[in-house]
DRENDO-1510 file (C-alpha; in Angstrom, 1 decimal, always signed):
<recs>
REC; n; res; u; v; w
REC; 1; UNK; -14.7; -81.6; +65.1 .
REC; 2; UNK; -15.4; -80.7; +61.7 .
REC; 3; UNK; -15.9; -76.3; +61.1 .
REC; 4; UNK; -19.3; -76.7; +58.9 .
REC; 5; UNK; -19.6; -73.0; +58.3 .
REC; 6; UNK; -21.9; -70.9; +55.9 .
REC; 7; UNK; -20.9; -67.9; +54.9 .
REC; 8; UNK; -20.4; -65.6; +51.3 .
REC; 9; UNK; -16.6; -64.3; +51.5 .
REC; 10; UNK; -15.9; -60.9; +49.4 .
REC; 11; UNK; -13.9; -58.6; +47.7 .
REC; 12; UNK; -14.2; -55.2; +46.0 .
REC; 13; UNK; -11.8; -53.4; +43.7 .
REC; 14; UNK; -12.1; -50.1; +43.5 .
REC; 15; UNK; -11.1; -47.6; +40.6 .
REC; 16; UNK; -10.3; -44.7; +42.5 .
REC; 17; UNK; -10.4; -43.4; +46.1 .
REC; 18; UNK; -13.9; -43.2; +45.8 .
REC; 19; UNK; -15.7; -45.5; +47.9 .
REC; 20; UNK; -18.7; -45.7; +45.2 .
REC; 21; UNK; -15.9; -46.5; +42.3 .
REC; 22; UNK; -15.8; -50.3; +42.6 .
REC; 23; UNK; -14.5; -51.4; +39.4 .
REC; 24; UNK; -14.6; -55.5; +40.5 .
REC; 25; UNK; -16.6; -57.5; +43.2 .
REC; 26; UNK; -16.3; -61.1; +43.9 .
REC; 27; UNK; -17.9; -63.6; +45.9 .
REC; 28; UNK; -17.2; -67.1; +47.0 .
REC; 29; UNK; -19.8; -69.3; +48.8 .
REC; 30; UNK; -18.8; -71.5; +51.5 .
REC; 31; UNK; -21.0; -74.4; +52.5 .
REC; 32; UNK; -20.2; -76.9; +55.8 .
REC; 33; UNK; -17.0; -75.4; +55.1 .
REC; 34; UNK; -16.5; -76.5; +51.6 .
REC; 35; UNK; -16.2; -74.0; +48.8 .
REC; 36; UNK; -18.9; -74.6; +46.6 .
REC; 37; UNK; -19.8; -71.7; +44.2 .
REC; 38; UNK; -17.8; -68.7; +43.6 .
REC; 39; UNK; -19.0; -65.7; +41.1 .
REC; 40; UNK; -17.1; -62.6; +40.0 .
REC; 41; UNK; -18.1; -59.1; +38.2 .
REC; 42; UNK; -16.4; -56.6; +36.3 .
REC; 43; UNK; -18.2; -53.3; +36.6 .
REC; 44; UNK; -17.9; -49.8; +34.7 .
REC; 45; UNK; -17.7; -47.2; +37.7 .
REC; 46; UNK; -19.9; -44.2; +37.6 .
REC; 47; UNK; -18.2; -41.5; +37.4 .
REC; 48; UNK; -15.8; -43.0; +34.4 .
REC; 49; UNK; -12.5; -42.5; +36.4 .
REC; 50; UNK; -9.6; -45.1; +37.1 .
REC; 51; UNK; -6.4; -43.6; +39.0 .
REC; 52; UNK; -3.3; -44.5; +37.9 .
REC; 53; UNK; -2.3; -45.1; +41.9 .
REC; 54; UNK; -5.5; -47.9; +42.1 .
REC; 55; UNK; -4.5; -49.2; +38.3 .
REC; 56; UNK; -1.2; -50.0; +39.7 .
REC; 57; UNK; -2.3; -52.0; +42.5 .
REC; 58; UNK; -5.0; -54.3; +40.9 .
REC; 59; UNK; -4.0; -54.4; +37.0 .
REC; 60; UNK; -7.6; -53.5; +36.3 .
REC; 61; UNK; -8.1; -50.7; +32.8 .
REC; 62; UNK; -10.5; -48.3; +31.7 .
REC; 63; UNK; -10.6; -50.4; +28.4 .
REC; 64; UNK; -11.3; -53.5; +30.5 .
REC; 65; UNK; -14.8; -52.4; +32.1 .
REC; 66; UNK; -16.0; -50.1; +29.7 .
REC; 67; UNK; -18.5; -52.1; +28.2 .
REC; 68; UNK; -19.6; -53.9; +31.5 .
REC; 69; UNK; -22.9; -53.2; +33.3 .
REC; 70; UNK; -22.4; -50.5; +36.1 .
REC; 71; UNK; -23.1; -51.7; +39.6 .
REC; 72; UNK; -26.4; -51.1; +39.4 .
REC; 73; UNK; -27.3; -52.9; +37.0 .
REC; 74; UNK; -25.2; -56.0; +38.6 .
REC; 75; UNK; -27.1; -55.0; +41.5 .
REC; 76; UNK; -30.4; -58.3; +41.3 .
REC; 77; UNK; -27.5; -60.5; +40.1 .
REC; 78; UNK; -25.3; -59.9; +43.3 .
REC; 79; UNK; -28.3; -59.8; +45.8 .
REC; 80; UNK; -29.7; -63.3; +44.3 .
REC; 81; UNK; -26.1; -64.4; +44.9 .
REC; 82; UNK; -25.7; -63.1; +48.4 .
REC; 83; UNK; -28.2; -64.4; +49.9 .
REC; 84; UNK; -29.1; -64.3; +53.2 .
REC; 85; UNK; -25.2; -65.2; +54.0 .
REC; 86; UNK; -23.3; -63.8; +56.5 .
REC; 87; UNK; -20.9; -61.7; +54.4 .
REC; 88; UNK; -16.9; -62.3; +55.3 .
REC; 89; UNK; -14.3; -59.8; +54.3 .
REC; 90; UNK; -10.9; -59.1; +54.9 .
REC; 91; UNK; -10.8; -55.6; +56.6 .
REC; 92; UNK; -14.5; -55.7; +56.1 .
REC; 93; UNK; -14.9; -51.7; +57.2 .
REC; 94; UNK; -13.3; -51.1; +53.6 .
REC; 95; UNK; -15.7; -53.7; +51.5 .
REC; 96; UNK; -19.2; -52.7; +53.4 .
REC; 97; UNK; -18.6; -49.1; +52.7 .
REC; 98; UNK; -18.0; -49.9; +49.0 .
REC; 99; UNK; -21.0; -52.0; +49.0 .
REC; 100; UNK; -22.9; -49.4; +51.2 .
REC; 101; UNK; -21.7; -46.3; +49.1 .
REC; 102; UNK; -22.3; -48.1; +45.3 .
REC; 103; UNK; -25.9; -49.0; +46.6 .
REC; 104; UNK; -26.4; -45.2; +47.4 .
REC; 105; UNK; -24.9; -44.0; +44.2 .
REC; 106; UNK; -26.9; -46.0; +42.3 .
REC; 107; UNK; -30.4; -45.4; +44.0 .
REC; 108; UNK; -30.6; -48.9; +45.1 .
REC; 109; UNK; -32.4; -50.0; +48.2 .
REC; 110; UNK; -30.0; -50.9; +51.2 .
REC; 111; UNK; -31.0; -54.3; +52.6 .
REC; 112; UNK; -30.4; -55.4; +56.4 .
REC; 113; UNK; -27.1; -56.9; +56.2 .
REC; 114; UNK; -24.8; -58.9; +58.6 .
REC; 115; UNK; -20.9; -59.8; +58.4 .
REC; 116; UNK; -17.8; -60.2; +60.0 .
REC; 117; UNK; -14.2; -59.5; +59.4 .
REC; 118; UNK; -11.5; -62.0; +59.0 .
REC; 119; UNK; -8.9; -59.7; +60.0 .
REC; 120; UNK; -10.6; -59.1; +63.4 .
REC; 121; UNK; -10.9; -63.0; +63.6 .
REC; 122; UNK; -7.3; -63.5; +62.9 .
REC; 123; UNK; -6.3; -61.1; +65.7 .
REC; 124; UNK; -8.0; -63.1; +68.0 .
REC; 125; UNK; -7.5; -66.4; +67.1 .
REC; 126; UNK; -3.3; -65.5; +66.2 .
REC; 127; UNK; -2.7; -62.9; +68.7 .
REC; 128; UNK; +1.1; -63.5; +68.4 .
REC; 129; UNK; +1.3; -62.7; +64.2 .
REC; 130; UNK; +3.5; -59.8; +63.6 .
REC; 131; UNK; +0.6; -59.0; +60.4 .
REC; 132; UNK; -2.8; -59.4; +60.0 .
REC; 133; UNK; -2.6; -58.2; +56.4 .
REC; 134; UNK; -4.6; -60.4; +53.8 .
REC; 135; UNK; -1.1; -61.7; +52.3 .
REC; 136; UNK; +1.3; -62.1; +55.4 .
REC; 137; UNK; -2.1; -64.2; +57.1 .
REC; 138; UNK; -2.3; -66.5; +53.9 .
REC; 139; UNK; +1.4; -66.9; +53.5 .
REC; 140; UNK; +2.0; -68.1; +57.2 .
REC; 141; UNK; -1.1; -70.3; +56.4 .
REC; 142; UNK; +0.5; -71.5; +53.4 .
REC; 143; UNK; -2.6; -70.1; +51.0 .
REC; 144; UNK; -1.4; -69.4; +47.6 .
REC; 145; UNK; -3.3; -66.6; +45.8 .
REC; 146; UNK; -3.1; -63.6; +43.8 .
REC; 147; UNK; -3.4; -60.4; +45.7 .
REC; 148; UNK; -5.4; -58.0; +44.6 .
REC; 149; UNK; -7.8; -59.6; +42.4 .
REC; 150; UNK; -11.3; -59.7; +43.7 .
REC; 151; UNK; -11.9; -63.6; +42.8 .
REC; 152; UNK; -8.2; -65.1; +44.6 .
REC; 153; UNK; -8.7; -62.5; +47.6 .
REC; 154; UNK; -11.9; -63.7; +48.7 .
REC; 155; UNK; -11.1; -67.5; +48.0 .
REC; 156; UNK; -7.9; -66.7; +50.5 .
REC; 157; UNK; -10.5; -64.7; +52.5 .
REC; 158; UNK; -12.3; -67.6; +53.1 .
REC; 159; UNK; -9.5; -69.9; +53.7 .
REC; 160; UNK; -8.8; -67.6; +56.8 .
REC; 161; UNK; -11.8; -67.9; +58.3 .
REC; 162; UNK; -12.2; -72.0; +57.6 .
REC; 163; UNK; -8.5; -71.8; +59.1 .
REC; 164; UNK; -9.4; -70.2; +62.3 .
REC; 165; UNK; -12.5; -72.3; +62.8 .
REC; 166; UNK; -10.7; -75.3; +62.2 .
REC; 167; UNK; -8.0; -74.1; +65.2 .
REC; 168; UNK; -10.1; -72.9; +67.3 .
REC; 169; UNK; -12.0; -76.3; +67.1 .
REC; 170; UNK; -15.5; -75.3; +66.6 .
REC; 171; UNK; -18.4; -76.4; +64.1 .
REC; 172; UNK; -19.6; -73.5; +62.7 .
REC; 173; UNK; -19.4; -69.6; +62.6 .
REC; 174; UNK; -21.7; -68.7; +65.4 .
REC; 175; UNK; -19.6; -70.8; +68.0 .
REC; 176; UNK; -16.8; -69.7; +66.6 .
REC; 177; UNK; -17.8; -65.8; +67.2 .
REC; 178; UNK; -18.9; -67.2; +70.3 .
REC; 179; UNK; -15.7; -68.5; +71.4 .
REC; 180; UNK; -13.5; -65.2; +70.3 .
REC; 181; UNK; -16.5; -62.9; +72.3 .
REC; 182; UNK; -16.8; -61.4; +68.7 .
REC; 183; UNK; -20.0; -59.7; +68.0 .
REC; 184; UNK; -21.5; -59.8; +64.3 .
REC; 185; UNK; -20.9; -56.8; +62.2 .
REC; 186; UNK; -24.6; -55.0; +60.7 .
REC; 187; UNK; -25.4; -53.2; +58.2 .
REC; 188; UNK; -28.6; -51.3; +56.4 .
REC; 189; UNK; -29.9; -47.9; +55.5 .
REC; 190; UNK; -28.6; -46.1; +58.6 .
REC; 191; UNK; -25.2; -47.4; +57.9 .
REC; 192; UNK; -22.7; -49.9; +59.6 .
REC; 193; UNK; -21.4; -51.4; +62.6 .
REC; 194; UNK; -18.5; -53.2; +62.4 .
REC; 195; UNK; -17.8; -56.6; +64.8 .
REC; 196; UNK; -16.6; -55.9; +68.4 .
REC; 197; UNK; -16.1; -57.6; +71.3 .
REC; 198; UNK; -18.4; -58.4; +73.3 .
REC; 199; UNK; -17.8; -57.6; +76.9 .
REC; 200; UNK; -18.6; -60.4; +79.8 .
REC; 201; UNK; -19.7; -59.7; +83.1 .
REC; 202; UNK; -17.2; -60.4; +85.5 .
REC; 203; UNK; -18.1; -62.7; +88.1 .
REC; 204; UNK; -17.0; -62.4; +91.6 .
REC; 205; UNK; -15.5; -64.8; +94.0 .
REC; 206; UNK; -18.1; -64.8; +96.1 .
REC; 207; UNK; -21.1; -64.9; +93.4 .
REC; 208; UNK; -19.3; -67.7; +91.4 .
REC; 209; UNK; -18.3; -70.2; +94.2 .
REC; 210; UNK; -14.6; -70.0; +93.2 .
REC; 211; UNK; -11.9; -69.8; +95.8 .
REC; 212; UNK; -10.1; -66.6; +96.3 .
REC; 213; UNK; -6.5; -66.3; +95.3 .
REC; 214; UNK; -4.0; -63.4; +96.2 .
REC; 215; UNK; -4.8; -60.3; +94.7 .
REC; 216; UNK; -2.8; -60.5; +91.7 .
REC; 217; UNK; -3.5; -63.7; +90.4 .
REC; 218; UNK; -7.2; -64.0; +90.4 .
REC; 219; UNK; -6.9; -65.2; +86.7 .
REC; 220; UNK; -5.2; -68.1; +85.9 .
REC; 221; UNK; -4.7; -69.3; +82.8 .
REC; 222; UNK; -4.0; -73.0; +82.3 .
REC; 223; UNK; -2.0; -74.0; +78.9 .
REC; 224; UNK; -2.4; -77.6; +77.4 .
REC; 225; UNK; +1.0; -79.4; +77.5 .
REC; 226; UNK; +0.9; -80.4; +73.9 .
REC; 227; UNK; +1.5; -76.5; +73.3 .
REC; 228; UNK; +4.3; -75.7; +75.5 .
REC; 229; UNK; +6.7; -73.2; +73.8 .
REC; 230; UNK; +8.7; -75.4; +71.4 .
REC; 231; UNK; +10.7; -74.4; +68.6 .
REC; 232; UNK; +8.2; -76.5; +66.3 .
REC; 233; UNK; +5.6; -73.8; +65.6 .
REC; 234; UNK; +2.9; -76.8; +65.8 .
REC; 235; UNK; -0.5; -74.1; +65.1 .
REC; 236; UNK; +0.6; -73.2; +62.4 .
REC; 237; UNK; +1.5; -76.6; +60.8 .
REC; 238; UNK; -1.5; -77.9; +62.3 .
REC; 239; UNK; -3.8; -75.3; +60.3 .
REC; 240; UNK; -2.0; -74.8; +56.7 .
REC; 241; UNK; -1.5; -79.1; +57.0 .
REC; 242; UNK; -5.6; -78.9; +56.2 .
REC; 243; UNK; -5.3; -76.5; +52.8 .
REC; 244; UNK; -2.2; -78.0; +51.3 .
REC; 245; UNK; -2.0; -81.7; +52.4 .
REC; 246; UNK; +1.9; -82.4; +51.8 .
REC; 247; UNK; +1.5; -86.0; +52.6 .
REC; 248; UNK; -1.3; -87.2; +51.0 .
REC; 249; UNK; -1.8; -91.1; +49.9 .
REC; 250; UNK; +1.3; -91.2; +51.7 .
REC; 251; UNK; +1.6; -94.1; +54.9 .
REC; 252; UNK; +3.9; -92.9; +57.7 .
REC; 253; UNK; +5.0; -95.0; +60.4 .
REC; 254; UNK; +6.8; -93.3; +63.6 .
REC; 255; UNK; +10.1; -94.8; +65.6 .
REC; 256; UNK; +11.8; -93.5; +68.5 .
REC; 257; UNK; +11.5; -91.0; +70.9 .
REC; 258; UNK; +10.1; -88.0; +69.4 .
REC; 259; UNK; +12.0; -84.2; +70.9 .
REC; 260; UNK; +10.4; -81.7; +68.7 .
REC; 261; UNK; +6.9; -82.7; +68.9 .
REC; 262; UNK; +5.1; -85.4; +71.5 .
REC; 263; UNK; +4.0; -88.6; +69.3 .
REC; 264; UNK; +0.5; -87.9; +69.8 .
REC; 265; UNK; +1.3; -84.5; +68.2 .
REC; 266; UNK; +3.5; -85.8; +65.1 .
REC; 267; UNK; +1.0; -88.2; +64.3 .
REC; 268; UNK; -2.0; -85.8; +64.5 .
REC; 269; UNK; -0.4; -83.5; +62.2 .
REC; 270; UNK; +0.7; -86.0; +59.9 .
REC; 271; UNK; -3.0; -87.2; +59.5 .
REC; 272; UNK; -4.5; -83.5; +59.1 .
REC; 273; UNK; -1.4; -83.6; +56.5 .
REC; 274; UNK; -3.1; -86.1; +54.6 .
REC; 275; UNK; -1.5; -89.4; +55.5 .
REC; 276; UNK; -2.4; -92.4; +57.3 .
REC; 277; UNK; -0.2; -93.3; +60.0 .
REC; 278; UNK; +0.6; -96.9; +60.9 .
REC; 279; UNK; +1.7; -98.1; +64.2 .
REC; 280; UNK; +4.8; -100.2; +62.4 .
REC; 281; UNK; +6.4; -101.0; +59.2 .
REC; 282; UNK; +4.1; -103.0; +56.7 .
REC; 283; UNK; +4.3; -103.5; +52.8 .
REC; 284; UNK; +2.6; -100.4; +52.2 .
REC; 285; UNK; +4.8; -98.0; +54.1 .
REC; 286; UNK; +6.1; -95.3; +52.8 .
REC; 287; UNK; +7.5; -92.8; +54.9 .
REC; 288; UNK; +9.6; -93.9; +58.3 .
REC; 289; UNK; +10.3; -90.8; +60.4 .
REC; 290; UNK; +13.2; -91.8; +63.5 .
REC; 291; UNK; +13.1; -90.1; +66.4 .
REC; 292; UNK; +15.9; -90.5; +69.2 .
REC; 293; UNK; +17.4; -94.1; +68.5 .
REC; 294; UNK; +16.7; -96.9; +70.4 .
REC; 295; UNK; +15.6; -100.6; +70.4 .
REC; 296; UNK; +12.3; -99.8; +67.7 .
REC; 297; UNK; +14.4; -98.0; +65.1 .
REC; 298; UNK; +16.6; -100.4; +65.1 .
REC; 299; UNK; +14.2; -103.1; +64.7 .
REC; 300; UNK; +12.2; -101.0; +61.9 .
REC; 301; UNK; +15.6; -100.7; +59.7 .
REC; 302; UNK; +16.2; -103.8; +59.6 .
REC; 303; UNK; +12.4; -104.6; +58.6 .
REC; 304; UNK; +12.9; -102.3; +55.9 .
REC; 305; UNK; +16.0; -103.6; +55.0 .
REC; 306; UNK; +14.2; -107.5; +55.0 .
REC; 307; UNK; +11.7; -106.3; +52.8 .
REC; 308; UNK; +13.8; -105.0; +50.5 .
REC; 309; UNK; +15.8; -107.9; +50.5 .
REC; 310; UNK; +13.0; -110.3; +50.0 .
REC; 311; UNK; +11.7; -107.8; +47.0 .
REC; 312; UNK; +14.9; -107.9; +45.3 .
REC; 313; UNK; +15.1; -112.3; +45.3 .
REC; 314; UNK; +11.7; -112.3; +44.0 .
REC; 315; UNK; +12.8; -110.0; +41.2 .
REC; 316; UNK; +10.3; -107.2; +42.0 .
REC; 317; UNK; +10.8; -103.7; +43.8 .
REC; 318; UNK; +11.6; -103.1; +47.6 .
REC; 319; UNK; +9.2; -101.2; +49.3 .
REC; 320; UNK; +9.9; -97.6; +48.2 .
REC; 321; UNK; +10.5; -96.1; +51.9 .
REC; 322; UNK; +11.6; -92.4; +52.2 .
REC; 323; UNK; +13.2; -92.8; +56.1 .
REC; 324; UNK; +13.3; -89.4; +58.1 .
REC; 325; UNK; +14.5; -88.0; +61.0 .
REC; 326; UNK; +12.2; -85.9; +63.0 .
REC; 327; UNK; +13.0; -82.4; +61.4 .
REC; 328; UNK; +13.2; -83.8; +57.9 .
REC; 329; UNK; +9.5; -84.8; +58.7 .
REC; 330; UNK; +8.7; -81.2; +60.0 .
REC; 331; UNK; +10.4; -79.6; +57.3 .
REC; 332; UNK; +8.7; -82.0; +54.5 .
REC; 333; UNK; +4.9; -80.7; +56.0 .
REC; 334; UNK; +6.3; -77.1; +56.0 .
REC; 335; UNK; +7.3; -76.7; +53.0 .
REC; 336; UNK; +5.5; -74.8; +50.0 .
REC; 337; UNK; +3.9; -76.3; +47.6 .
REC; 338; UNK; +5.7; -76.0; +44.2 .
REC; 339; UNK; +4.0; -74.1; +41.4 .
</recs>
């Protein structure tokens, strides 16, 4: 199921504690849940001020903004490019009220706005993260950006979100609020309310037709065996495999018995990985990944081995076949993209 979300992802820099000093705004639109436009402002804050504390943490100088429109100037530009979008933030609280507090300062009219936070999201969809910080999420998602400018945070921002759609298995940003019991964040003239869950009615036994357990265990929670605790952290390979595609235009055939991850699982996440995965060894292999050996990875080294052989009488190159073991392969999809 493909996440074909719409949304405009943002980010404000500020030049002092003030929420009405943003100093940078960015905004990238996602469509079907493809990045397709992004914009970014610099803007001269009103009153003229930039701490040395807030200078430090994005890079951004007086002498950088001082001949750039002030917000409200930027203010037609930014609404034609917002849209009627849901707006997406990281911490969201912090960018509405920047938003909310520039349009005040700058006698601008406060449209009816709606928007959602990813760091909300994230709690809910990665309960178990030790951080829900912008950099720690995009790290373990393996979402290279630089922090702290307005134009990289919201591209990471909105790799969040597509990254918790796309694990949660849902098509687009309604189910997925849906699905989490996430209520849309607001916004307008009388100020802001941020998303919250939405509380369910409980059902009773009796009312819902269910049959009564003891006391203590009237909610049971079933868990999927393909995500039984494992020392392969398979989410989170399943989710960063879709942003940085490690194995791409590469062929992978599996042999063996699999102990880390069930086939059905290594081949899944070799495919959201980028690669196409063969059921055994052909000419245009190139990656053989042996499980536990047995009868089949026998069989497929010594197919390798033929080919090569039959390469090398013809006077052309063998088959070029990296071979694997099982964590090799795990390790290869989990590592970091060089520079």
């Amino acid at each position: 199921m493909e996440f074909a979300a719409n949304f405009t992802a943002i980010d404000f820099e500020t030049a002092s504690r003030r929420s009405d000093s943003a100093c940078q705004l960015a905004a990238v639109r996602v469509r079907d849940g493809k990045i397709v436009n992004q914009a970014m402002w610099l803007i001269r804050p009103e009153p003229f001020f930039f701490a040395q504390s807030n200078i430090r943490i994005h890079g951004i100088t007086p002498g950088q903004v001082e001949e750039e429109k002030t917000f409200g100037q930027l203010w037609p530009e930014i609404m034609q490019t917002f849209g009627d979008d849901c707006l997406v933030a990281h911490n969201a609280s912090f960018d509405m009220g920047v938003l909310l507090a520039c349009l005040t300062k700058h006698g601008q009219s406060i449209p009816n706005l709606q928007y959602t936070c990813t760091r909300a999201i994230a709690r809910r969809v990665w309960p178990k993260r030790p951080r829900f910080g912008l950099k720690p999420l995009s790290d373990w998602l393996g979402v290279r950006f630089q922090h702290h400018d307005a134009l990289e945070d919201s591209i990471a921002c909105a790799k969040i979100l597509l990254a918790a759609g796309i694990d949660r298995r849902v098509d687009s940003l309604e189910s997925l609020e849906a699905k989490l019991t996430l209520s849309r964040g607001t916004a307008g003239d009388w100020g802001k309310q941020g998303p919250t869950r939405i509380k369910k009615r409980r059902q009773t036994a009796k009312a819902s037709g269910a049959k009564t357990t003891t006391a203590n265990s009237s909610f049971v929670r079933e868990v999927p065996l393909a995500y039984q605790p494992s020392t392969v952290d398979l989410q989170r390979l399943l989710v960063r495999a879709d942003f940085i595609r490690p194995l791409a235009g590469q062929t992978i055939v599996f042999s063996g018995k699999m102990t880390k991850l069930s086939l059905t699982d290594a081949q899944q996440l070799a495919a959201r990985s980028g690669g196409d995965c063969q059921s055994q060894i052909t000419s245009l292999t190139s990656i053989l990944v042996l499980g536990d050996e047995d009868e089949n990875t026998k069989n497929d080294r010594i197919e390798i081995g033929r080919q090569q052989q039959a390469a090398k009488q013809q006077g052309t190159d063998g088959p070029k076949v990296r071979i694997l073991s099982e964590l090799e392969f795990v390790e290869l999809v989990a590592a970091m993209p060089s520079e």
